[in-house]
C-alpha positions as CSV (number, residue, x, y, z in Angstrom):
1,X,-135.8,137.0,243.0
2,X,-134.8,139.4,240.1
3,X,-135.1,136.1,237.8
4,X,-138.7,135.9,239.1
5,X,-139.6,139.7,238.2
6,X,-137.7,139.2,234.9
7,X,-140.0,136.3,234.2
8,X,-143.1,137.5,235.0
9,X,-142.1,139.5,231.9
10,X,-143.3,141.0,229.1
11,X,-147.0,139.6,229.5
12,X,-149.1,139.4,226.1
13,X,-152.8,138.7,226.3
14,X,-152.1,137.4,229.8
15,X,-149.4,135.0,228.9
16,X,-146.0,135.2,230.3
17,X,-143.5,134.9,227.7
18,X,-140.7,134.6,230.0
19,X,-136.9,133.7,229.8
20,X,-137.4,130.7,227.8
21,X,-138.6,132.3,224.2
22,X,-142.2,131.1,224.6
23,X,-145.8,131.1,226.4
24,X,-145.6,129.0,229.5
25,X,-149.1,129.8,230.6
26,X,-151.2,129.5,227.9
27,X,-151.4,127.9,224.2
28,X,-148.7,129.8,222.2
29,X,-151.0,131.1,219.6
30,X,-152.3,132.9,222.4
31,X,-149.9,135.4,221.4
32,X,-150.9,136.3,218.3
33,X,-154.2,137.7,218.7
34,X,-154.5,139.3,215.9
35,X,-153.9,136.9,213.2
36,X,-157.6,136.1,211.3
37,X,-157.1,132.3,212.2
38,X,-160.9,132.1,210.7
39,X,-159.7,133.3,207.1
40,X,-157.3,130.1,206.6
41,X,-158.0,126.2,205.9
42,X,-157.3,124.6,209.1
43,X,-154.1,122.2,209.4
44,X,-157.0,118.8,210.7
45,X,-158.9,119.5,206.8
46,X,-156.3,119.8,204.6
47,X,-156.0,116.2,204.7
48,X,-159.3,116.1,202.2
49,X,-157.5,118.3,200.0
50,X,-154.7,115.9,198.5
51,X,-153.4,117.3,195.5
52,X,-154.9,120.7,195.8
53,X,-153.8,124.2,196.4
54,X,-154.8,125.6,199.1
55,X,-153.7,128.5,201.9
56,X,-153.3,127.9,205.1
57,X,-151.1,129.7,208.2
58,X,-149.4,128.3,211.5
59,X,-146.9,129.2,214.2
60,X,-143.1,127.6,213.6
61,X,-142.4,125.4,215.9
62,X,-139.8,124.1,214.0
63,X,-137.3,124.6,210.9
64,X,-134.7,122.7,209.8
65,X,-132.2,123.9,206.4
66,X,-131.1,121.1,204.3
67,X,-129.4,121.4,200.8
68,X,-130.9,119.8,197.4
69,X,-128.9,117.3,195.7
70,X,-128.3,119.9,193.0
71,X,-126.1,122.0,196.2
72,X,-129.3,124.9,196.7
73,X,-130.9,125.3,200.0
74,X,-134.3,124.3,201.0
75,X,-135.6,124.8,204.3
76,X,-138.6,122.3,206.3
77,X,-140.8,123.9,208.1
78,X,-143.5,122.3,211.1
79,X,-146.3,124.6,211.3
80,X,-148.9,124.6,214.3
81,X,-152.3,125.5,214.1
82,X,-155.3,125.5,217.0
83,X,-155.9,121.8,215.3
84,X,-152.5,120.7,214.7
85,X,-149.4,120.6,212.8
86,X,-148.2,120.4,209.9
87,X,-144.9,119.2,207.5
88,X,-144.2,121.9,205.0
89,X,-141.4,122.2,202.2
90,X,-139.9,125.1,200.4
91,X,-137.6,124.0,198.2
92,X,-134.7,125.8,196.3
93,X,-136.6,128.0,194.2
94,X,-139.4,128.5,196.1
95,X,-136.6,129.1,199.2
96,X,-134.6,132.1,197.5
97,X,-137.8,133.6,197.0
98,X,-139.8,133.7,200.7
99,X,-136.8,131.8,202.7
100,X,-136.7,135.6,204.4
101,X,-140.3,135.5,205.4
102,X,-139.8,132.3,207.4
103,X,-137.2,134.0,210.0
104,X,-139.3,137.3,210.0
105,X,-142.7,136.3,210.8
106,X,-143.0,134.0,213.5
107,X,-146.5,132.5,212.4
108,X,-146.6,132.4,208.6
109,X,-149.2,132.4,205.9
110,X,-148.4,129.8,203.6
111,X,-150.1,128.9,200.0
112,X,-149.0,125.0,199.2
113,X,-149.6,122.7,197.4
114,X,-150.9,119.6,199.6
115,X,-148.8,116.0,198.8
116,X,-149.7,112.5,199.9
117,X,-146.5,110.5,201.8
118,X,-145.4,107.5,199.4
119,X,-147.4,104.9,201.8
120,X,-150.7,107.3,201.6
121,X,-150.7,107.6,205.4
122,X,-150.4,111.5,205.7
123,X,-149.6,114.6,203.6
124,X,-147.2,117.5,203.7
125,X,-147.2,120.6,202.3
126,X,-144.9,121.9,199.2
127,X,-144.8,125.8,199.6
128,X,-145.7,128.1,196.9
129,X,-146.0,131.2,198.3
130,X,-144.9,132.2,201.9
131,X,-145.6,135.7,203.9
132,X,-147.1,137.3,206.9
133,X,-150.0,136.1,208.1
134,X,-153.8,138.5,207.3
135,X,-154.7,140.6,210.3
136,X,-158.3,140.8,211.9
């Protein structure tokens, strides 16, 4: 019983966060109401943008620290959108500078530049510029 009533909360726009870390009644950026999700590229577009920069923000749902061959960190990130996800890449330099922003904010605003996969089936993005996200 007292794992039910810790449960049930702290609620957020109707969604129960819960014990586990994340929204288990709702879409997760259901939390995060006030991010202005209208004001960035969306994650299904930036497809057509091969080779541009452009700026576009997403919730991590993943993250995963690797080093260089040069020894630096880098860090991968999987951002999610309401259309999708997203590959994204800070490396070394890019890393020292906003690596801090990607454990602070939990949806992050990120300028990138977008890259085509070797085999030209799909894209990821190489961070330029990482930070919170603009506010409605």
């Amino acid at each position: 019983m007292a794992l039910l009533k810790r449960m049930a909360l702290p609620r957020f726009g109707g969604q129960v966060l819960g014990e586990f870390g994340f929204a288990v009644s709702g879409h997760p950026l259901e939390l995060f109401p006030d991010v202005a999700w209208d004001t960035y590229w969306p994650v299904n577009q930036l497809g057509e943008f091969i080779g541009e920069t452009v700026t576009t923000c997403g919730l991590i749902v993943e993250q995963r620290t690797h080093h260089q061959i040069t020894g630096e960190p880098m860090k991968f990130l999987t951002l999610a959108d309401w259309t999708g996800m997203v590959e994204t890449e800070l490396f070394a330099d890019t890393y020292k500078i906003y690596g801090l922003a990607t454990v602070r904010y939990p949806v992050l605003e990120v300028m990138a530049t977008v890259e085509p996969f070797e085999n030209g089936r799909g894209f990821s993005l190489r961070v330029i510029r990482a930070g919170e996200p603009r506010k409605k």
